[in-house]
C-alpha positions as CSV (number, residue, x, y, z in Angstrom):
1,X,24.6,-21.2,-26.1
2,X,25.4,-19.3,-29.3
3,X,27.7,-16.4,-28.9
4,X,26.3,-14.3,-31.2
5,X,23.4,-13.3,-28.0
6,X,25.5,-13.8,-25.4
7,X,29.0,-13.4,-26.1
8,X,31.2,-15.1,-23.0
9,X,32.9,-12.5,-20.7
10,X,35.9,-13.4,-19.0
11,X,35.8,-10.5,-16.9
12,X,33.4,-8.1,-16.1
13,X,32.9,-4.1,-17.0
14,X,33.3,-3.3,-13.4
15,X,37.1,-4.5,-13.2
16,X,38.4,-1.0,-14.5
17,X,37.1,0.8,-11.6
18,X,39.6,2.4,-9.7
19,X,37.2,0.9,-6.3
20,X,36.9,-2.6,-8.1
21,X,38.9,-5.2,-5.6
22,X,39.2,-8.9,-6.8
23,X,38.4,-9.8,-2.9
24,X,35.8,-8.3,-0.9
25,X,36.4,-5.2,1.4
26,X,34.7,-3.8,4.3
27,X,32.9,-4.8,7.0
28,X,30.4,-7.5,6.6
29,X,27.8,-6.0,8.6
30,X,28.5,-2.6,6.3
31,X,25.6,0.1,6.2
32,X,25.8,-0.2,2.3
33,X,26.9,-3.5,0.4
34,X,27.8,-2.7,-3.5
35,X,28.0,-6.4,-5.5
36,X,28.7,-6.7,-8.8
37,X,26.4,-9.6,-10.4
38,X,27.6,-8.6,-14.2
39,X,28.9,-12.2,-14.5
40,X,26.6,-14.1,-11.1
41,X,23.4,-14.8,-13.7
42,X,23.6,-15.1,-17.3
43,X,21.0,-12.7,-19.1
44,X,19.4,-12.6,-22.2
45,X,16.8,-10.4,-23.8
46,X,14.2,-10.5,-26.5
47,X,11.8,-7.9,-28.1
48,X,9.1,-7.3,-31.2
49,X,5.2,-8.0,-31.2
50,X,5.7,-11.7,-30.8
51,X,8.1,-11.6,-27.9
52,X,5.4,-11.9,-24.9
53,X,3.6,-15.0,-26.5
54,X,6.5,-16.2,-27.7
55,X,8.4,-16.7,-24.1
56,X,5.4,-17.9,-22.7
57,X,4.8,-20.8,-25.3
58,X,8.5,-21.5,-24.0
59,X,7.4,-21.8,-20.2
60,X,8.6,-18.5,-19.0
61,X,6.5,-16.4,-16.8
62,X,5.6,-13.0,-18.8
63,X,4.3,-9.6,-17.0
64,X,1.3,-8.1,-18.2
65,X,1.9,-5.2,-18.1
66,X,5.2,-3.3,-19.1
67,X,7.8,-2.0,-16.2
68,X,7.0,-5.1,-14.2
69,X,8.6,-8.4,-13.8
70,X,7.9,-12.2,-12.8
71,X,10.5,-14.7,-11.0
72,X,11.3,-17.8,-13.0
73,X,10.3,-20.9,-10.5
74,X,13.6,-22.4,-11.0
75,X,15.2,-19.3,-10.8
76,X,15.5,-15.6,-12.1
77,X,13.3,-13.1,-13.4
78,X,11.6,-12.2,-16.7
79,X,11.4,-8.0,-16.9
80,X,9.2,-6.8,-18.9
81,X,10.5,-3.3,-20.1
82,X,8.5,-2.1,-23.0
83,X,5.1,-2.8,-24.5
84,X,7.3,-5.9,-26.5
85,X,10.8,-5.6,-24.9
86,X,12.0,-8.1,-21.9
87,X,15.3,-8.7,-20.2
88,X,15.4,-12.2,-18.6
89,X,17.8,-13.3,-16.0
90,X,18.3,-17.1,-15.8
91,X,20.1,-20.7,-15.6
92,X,22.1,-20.5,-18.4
93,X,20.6,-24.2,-19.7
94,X,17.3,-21.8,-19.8
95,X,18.7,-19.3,-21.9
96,X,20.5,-21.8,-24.1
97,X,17.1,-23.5,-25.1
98,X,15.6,-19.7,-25.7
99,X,18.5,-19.2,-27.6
100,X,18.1,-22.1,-29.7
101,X,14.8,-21.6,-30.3
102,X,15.1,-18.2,-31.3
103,X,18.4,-17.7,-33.9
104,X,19.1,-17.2,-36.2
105,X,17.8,-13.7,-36.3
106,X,14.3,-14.0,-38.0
107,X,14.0,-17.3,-37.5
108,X,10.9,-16.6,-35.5
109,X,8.8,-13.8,-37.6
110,X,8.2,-10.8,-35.4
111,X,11.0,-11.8,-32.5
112,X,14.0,-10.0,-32.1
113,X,16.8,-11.4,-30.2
114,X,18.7,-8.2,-27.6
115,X,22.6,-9.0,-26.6
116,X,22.6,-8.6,-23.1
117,X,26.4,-7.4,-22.0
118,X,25.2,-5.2,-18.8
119,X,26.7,-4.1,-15.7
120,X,24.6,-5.8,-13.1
121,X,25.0,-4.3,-9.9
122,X,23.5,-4.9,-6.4
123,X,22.5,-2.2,-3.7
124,X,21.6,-2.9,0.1
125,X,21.7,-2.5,3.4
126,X,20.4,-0.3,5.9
127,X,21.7,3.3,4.3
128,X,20.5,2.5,1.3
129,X,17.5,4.9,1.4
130,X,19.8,7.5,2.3
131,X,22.3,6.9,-0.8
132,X,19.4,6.9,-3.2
133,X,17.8,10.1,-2.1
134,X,20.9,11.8,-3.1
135,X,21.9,9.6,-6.3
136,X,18.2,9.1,-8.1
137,X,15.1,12.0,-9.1
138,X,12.7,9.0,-8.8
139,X,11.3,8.3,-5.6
140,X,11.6,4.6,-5.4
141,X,10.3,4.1,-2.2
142,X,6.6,6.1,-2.4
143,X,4.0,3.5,-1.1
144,X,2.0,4.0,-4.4
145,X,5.0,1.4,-6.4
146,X,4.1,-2.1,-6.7
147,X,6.3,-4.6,-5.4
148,X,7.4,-5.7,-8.5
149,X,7.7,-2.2,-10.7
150,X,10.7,-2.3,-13.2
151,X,12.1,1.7,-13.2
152,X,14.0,2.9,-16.3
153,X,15.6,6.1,-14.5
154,X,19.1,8.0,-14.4
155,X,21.6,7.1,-11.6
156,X,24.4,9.6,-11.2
157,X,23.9,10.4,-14.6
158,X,23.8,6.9,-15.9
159,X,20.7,5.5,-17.2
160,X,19.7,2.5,-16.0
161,X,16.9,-0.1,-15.1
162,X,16.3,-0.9,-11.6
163,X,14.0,-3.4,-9.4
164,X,13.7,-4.4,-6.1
165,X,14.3,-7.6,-4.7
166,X,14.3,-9.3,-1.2
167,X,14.7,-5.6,0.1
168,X,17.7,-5.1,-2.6
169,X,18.0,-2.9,-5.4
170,X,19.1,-4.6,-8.8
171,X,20.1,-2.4,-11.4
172,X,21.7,-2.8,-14.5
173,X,23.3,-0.3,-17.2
174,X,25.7,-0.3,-20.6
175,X,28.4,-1.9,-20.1
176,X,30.6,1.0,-21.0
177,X,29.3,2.8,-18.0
178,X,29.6,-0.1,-15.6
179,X,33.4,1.8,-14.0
180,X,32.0,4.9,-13.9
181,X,28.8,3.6,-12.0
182,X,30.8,1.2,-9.4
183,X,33.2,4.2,-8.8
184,X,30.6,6.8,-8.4
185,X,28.1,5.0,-5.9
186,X,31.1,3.7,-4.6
187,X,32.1,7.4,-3.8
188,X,28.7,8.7,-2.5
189,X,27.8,5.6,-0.5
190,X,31.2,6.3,1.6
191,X,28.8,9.6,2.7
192,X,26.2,7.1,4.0
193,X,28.4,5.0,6.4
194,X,30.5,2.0,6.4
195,X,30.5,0.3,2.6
196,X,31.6,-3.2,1.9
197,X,32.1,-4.1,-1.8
198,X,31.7,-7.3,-3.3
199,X,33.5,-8.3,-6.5
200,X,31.6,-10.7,-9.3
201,X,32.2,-14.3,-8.0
């Protein structure tokens, strides 16, 4: 995998938190559940007009339409965030090949390769309407969304992209911001009931 996309990470943005905890806390059954996934799935991200024909010639499934994404059969998902902009979460043997295929930067005329170093946190449980009525303007759970809408919004300030998933909010942010995020829902969702957090494995 070429480091100059995906630089390694040996430990993630959320581990300056003054909630992060190298071991799990709280009750298992919590009414909130904050994970941090920043190192669970390696990411990658690609933009510029050739980008959507581009990953698809490469076997990866490509929305249609922007804010919407796709799951990878064996695995992930492709976002689609602009007109020409995706994230992708995947095996890293996937992103390796894309990685491959793509670099050096203009290797491919009109594709533009996007360092993904994001804080990648999880939201769920049963509370977690509750929490995001307080932390996020956008109404996220209005009937009119489709299933698989990508949101770029604010959370507590931060902006961020967020999807759902198997009833679970994924959302991910700068890295930079990834302490202040953890800490902050960390601090609200206490509001909302019991809260188990779950460090990146």
């Amino acid at each position: 995998m070429n480091t100059l996309t995906h630089a390694p990470r040996r430990a993630s943005p959320i581990e300056l938190a003054h909630h992060w905890c190298a071991q799990a806390t709280g009750p298992v059954a919590a009414d909130l559940t904050l994970t941090d996934r920043s190192l669970q799935t390696a990411r990658w991200g690609c933009k510029g007009p050739a980008a959507p024909q581009w990953l698809a010639e490469h076997g990866l499934p490509v929305p249609p339409v922007y804010n919407r994404y796709l799951e990878v059969a064996t695995g992930g998902l492709v976002a689609r965030l602009g007109v020409t902009e995706f994230l992708i979460e995947a095996e890293a043997a996937t992103l390796g090949l894309l990685q491959d295929a793509a670099l050096p930067a203009g290797r491919v005329h009109g594709l533009y390769p996007v360092l993904r170093q994001d804080a990648a946190l999880q939201l769920e449980g049963p509370a977690l309407h509750t929490l995001l009525r307080q932390v996020c303007s956008v109404d996220l759970q209005s009937r009119e969304n489709p299933p698989d809408a990508v949101f770029l919004t604010t959370l507590v300030g931060v902006g961020v992209t967020l999807l759902w998933r198997d009833d679970a909010l994924l959302l991910w942010a700068d890295g930079t911001m990834g302490s202040y995020l953890w800490d902050t829902l960390a601090e609200v969702a206490r509001d909302c009931g019991s809260l188990r957090l779950c460090p990146a494995p």
